[in-house]
C-alpha positions in Angstrom: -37.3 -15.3 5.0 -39.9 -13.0 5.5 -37.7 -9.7 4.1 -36.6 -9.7 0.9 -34.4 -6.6 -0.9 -33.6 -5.9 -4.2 -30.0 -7.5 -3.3 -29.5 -6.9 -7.2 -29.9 -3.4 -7.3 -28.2 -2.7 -4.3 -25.0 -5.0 -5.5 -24.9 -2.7 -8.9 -25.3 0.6 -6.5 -22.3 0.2 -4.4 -25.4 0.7 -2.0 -23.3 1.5 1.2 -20.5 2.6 -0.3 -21.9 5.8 -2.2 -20.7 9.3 -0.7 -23.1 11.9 -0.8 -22.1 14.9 -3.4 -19.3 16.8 -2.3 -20.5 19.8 -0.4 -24.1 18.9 0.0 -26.1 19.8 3.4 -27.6 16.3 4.3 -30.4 18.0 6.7 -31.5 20.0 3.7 -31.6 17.4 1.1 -33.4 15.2 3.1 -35.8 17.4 4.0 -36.2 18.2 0.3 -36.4 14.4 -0.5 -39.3 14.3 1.8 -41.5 16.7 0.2 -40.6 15.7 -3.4 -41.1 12.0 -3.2 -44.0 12.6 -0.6 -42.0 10.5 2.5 -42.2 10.5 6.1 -39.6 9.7 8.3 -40.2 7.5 11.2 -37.4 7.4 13.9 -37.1 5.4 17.2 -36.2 7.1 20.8 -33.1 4.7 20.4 -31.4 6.4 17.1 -29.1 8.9 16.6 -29.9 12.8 18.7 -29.3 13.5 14.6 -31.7 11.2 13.1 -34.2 11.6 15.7 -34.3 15.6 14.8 -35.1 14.8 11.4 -37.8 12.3 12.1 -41.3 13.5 11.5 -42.4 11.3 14.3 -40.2 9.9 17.0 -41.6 7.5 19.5 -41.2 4.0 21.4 -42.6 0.9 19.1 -46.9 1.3 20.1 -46.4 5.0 18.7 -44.0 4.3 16.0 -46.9 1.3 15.1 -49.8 3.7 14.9 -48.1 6.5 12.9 -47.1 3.7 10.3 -50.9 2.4 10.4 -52.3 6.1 9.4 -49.8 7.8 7.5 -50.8 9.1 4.5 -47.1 9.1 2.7 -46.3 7.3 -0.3 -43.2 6.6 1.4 -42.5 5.5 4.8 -38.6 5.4 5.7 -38.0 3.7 9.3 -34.9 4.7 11.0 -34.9 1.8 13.2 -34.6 -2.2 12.8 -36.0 -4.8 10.9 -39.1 -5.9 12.8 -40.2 -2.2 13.1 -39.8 -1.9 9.4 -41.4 -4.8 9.1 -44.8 -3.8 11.3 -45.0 -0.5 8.8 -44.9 -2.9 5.6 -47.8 -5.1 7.4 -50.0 -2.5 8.3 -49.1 0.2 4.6 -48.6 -2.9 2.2 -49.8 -0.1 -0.4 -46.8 1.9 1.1 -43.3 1.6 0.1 -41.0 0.9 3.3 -37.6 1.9 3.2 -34.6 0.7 5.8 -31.5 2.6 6.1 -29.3 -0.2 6.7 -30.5 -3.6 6.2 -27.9 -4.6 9.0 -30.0 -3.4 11.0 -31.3 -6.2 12.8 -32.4 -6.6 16.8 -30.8 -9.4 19.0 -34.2 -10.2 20.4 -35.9 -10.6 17.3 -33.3 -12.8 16.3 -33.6 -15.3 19.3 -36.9 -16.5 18.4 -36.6 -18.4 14.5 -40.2 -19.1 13.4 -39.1 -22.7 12.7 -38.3 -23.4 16.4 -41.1 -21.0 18.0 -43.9 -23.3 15.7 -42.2 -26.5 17.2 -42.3 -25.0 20.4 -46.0 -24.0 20.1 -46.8 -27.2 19.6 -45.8 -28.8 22.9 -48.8 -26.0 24.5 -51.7 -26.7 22.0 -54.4 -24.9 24.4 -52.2 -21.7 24.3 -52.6 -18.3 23.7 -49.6 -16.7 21.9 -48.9 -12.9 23.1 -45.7 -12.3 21.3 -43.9 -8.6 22.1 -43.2 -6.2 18.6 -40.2 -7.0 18.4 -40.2 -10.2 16.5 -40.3 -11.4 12.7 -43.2 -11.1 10.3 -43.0 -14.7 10.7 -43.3 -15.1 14.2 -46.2 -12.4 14.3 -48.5 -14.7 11.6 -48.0 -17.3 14.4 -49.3 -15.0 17.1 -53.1 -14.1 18.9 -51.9 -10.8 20.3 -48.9 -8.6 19.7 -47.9 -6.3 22.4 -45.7 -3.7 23.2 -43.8 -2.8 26.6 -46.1 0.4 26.6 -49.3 -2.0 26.7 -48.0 -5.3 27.4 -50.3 -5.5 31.3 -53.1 -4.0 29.5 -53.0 -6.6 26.5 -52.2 -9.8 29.2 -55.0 -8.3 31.2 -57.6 -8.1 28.8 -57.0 -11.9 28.7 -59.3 -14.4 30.6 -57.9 -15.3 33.8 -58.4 -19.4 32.5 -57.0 -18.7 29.4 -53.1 -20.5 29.2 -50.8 -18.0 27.1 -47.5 -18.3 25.6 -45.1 -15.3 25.9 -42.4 -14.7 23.4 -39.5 -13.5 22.9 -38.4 -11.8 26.1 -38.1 -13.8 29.0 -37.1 -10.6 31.4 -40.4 -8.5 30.1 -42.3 -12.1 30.5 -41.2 -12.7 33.9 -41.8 -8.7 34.7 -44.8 -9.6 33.4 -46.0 -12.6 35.0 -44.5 -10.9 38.6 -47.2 -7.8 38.2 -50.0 -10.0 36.6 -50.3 -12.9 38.6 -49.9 -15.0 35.7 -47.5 -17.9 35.2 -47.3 -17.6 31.0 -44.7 -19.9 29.5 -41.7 -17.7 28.3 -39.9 -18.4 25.2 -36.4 -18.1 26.2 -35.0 -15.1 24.0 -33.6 -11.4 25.4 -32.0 -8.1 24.1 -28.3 -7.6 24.5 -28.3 -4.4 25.5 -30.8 -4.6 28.6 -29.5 -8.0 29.4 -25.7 -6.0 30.0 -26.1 -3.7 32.5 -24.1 -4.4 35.5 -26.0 -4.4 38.7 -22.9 -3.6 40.5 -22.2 -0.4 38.6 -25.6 0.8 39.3 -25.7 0.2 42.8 -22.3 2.4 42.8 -24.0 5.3 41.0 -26.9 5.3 43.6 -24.3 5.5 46.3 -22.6 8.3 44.3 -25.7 9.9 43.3 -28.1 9.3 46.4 -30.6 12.2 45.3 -31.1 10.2 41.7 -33.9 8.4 41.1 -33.3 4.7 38.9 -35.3 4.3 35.9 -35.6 1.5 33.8 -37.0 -0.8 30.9 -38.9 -4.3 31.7 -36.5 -5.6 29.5 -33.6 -5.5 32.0 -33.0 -8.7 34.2 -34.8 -8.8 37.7 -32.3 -7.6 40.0 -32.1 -4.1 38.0 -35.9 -4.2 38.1 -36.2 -4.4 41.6 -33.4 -1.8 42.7 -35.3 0.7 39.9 -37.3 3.4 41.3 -39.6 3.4 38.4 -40.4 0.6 35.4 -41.8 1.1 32.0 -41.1 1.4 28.3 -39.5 4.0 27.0 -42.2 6.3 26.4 -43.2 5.5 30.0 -39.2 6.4 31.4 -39.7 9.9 29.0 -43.0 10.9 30.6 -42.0 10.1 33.9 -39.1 12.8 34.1 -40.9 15.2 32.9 -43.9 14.6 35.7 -41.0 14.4 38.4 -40.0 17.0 40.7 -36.9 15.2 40.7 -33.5 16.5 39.4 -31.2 13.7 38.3 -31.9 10.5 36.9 -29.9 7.2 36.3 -31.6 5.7 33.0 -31.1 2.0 32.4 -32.5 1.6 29.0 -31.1 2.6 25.2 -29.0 5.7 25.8 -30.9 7.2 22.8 -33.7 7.8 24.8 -30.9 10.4 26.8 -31.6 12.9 23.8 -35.5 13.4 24.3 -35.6 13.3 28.2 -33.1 16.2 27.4 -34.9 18.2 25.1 -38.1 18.0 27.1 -36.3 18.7 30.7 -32.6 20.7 29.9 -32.2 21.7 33.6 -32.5 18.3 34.8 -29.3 15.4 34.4 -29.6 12.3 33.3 -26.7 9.2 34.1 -26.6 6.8 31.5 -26.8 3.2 33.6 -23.8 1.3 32.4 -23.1 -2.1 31.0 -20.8 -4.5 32.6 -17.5 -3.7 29.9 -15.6 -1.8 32.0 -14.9 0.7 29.2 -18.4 1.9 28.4 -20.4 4.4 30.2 -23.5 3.7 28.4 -25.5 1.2 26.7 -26.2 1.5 23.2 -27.9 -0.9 20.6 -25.4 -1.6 18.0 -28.2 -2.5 15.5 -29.8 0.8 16.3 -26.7 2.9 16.0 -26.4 1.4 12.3 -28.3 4.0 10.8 -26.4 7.6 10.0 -27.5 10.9 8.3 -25.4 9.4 5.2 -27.1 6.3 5.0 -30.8 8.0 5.5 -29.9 10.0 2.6 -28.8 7.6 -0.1 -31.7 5.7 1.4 -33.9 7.6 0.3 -31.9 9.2 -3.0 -32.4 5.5 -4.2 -35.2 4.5 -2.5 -33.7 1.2 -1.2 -33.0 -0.9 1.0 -37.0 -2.0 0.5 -38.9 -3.9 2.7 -41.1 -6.5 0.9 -43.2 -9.1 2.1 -44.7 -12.4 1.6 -48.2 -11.2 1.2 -49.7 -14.7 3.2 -47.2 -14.2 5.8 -48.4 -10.4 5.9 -52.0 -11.2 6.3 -51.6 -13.4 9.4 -49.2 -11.0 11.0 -51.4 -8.0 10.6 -54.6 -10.0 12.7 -53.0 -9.5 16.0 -51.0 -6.3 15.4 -54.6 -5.2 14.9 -56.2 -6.7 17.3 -53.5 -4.8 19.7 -54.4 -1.8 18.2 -57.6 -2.0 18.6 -57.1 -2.8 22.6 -55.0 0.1 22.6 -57.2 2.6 21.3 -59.6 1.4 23.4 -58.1 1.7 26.4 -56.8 5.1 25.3 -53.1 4.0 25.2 
């Protein structure tokens, strides 16, 4: 396993189950924390409205990537999942990486073991690998390219049109993919629970409802919420394009965390969360995501653990093709 903790220290800590003092203003001790121990916080669109307002950086996973990549922090605590804690390690291995929660994992990631995925390469020798960000250490050392949904037609582009190329993990973005590419890359047959559960039907009804709403929504859904969506793209993509539209209301079939920036940056506009097909939520949130709390940031950083440590071999391959998307990235002015 690619992540290892000091399970040890965290065993003698009670780690989860110490309360903060009695009294104490979480906002301000963590904002103290981060000057005294020299720490930035990096927080993904899909946390907490809390945790996202503490964040010194908040962005989708190509941003969160490049903030990790130049930081000049002795400590970098991700408020986020595994994999993204993960990238930070690969590309700051002189940093220390903190996680909130090691629960924290991501459904997608998880559908793609690196024992099955090399097995699986195997049957397509002449293949390229482009594997999305959100997979293991272990599955990036056994990848070309990595993209994100921000860059993920750019990076396929910049591809040879002759060249074969494996996709992995998310057969929805692959498919999306392949429909506005022209390519026919074999998809590794993984996807994340959340976009996987919104309910078609239930979205249909909130057009009808809402006919002066426009649909946005994440490559990661399943095709027939792609093709009733007015507009497609990652999240950073869904953020900008509210705040470039004339357009007053918004059904947003992604993360529900996202909700919070869309309405900081536009507070006269409304935005319906699309929901999932359990009859008894109105939105869609990431239960991995929704791990991490104020209280848990705090003791995560009092104690400076859960930490993210990797195999240094593994660490070296996984870096090549994170980058290598980088470097397509800033090139393309991504």
């Amino acid at each position: 396993m690619s992540l290892i903790v000091n399970k040890s220290d965290l065993d003698r800590l009670g780690y989860l189950s110490i309360a903060p003092e009695p009294g104490i203003n979480l906002v301000e001790a963590i904002q103290e924390m981060k000057r005294e121990k020299n720490a930035v916080i990096l927080g993904h669109y899909y946390q907490t409205a809390e945790i996202q307002d503490i964040s010194d950086f908040v962005g989708d996973s190509l941003a969160l990537a490049q903030q990790a990549a130049k930081t000049k922090a002795d400590i970098i605590v991700f408020a986020g999942v595994h994999f993204m804690a993960e990238t930070a390690k690969i590309l700051s291995p002189d940093k220390k990486v903190l996680l909130p929660d090691l629960k924290a994992g991501c459904s997608l990631a998880e559908s793609a073991p690196a024992d099955q995925f090399a097995a699986f390469k195997k049957n397509y020798p002449n293949h390229l690998v482009v594997s999305y960000v959100n997979t293991s250490a272990a599955i990036k050392a056994q990848t070309d390219i990595v993209c994100t949904s921000t860059n993920a037609k750019h990076i396929i582009d910049s591809i040879p049109a002759n060249q074969d190329i494996i996709f992995a993990p998310d057969k929805n973005l692959g498919n999306y993919l392949n429909s506005i590419t022209g390519r026919n890359m074999v998809l590794w047959d993984g996807a994340c629970h959340v976009h996987e559960q919104f309910s078609l039907e239930k979205i249909l009804k909130l057009q009808q409802e809402n006919p002066d709403a426009l649909t946005i929504a994440h490559p990661e859904c399943e095709k027939p919420v792609l093709m009733v969506a007015d507009h497609i793209g990652s999240t950073a993509s869904l953020l900008k394009f509210t705040i470039q539209s004339d357009k007053q209301k918004f059904i947003v079939a992604t993360e529900s965390g996202i909700i919070h920036q869309m309405q900081k940056a536009n507070p006269d506009k409304l935005f319906i969360p699309a929901p999932p097909n359990d009859s008894t939520c109105a939105c869609n949130d990431c239960m991995y995501m929704k791990l991490n709390t104020l209280q848990k940031l705090y003791t995560c950083m009092k104690y400076e653990l859960p930490e993210v440590v990797l195999d240094e071999a593994i660490r070296i391959k996984a870096e090549k093709p994170i980058l290598k998307m980088l470097e397509i990235s800033e090139r393309l002015g991504l």
